[in-house]
N, C-alpha and C positions, 0 to 999 in steps of 0.2 A: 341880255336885253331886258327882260325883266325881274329875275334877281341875282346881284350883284354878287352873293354865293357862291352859284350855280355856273356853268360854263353852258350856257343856255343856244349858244348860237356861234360859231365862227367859220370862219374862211378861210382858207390854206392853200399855195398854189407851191406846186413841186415839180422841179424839173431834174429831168434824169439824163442820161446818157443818153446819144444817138438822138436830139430833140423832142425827147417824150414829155409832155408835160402833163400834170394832174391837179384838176382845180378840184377842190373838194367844200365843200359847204354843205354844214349841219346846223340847223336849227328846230328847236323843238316845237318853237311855239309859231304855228303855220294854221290861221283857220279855214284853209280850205286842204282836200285832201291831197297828197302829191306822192308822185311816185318815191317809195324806200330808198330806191338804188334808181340813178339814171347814166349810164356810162355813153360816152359817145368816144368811137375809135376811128381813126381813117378808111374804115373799112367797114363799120358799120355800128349801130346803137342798140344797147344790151337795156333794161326796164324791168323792173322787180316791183309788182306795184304794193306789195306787203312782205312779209318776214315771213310767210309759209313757203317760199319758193315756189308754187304755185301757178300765182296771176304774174302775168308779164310774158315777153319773150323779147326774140331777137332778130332783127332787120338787117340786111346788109343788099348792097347795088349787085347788081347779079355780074359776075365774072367778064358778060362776052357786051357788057358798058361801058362805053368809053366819056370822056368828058368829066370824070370824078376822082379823075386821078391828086395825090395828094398837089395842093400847090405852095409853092415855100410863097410865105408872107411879109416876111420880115418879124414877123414880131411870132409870138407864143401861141397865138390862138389858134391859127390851121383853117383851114376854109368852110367855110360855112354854107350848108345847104338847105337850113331850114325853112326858107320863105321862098324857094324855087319848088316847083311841084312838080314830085317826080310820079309818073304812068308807075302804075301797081304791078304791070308784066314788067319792068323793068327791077323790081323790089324783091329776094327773094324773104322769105318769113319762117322763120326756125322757133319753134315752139320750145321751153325751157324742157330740160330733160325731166323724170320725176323724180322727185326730193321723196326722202325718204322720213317719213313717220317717228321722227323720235326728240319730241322737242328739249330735251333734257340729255341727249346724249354727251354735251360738251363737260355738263356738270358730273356724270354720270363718272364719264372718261376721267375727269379732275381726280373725283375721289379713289378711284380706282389707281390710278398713280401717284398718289398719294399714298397710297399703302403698298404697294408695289405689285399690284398686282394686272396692271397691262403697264402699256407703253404710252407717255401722252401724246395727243395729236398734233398739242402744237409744241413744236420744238423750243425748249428758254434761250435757245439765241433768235428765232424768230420774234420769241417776246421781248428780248432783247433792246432788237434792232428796231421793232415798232415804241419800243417807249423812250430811245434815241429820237427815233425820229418827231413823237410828242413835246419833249423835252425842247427839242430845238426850233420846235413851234413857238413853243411858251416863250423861247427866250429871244425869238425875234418879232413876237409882239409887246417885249418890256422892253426891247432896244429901241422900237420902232425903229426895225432898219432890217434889209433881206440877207439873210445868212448863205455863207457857203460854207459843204460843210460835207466829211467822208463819212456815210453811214454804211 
């Protein structure tokens, strides 16, 4: 958005098996403050309001609620309940568990298998399969056109 460089800003929407789909948008340049991570599931909404793991938690409609059950749409998006107000006894609220203290452990772990001496945490077809899945971003915003595609 603002330098032509930079991959400062995009949108992605991915659909999976069993009609799972994932809209994703990341941008950097946002001047007011917004949650890190905001997930919304059929079952309820996950919120990370920064990178400490921290601030945030997790909402979901309490089990013995009826009326919230998934509804097929026709389309991708899934039903929406954010401008309907739901009773707070009806909401149960799950606090994020605690993150643990080590903000360097990814780099930590890198160099550390790199010399062989642990095992790393993410697996290279994990890394694999996520830069497949980057790659075929990229290349169905030079086609402008939606990919199908076995990751």
């Amino acid at each position: 958005i603002l330098t032509p460089a930079v991959d400062d800003y995009f949108e992605a929407e991915l659909e999976f098996e069993k009609d799972i789909t994932a809209h994703i948008l990341v941008g950097t340049f946002a001047l007011q403050e917004l949650p890190r991570w905001y997930v919304f599931g059929d079952k309820g909404t996950l919120k990370l309001n920064d990178f400490s793991g921290k601030n945030g938690g997790l909402a979901r409609i309490k089990d013995n609620i009826r009326g919230f059950e998934r509804v097929p749409t026709g389309k991708k998006m899934g039903p929406s309940r954010t401008m309907a107000h739901l009773e707070r006894e009806n909401l149960e609220e799950i606090p994020l568990p605690a993150a643990e203290e080590e903000p360097y452990a990814f780099y930590r772990n890198l160099t550390a298998s790199i010399r062989g001496e642990e095992k790393s945490l993410v697996a290279k077809e994990q890394m694999l399969r996520d830069m497949k899945v980057i790659e075929a971003i990229f290349r169905s915003d030079r086609e402008k056109s939606r990919l199908e595609v076995e990751i």
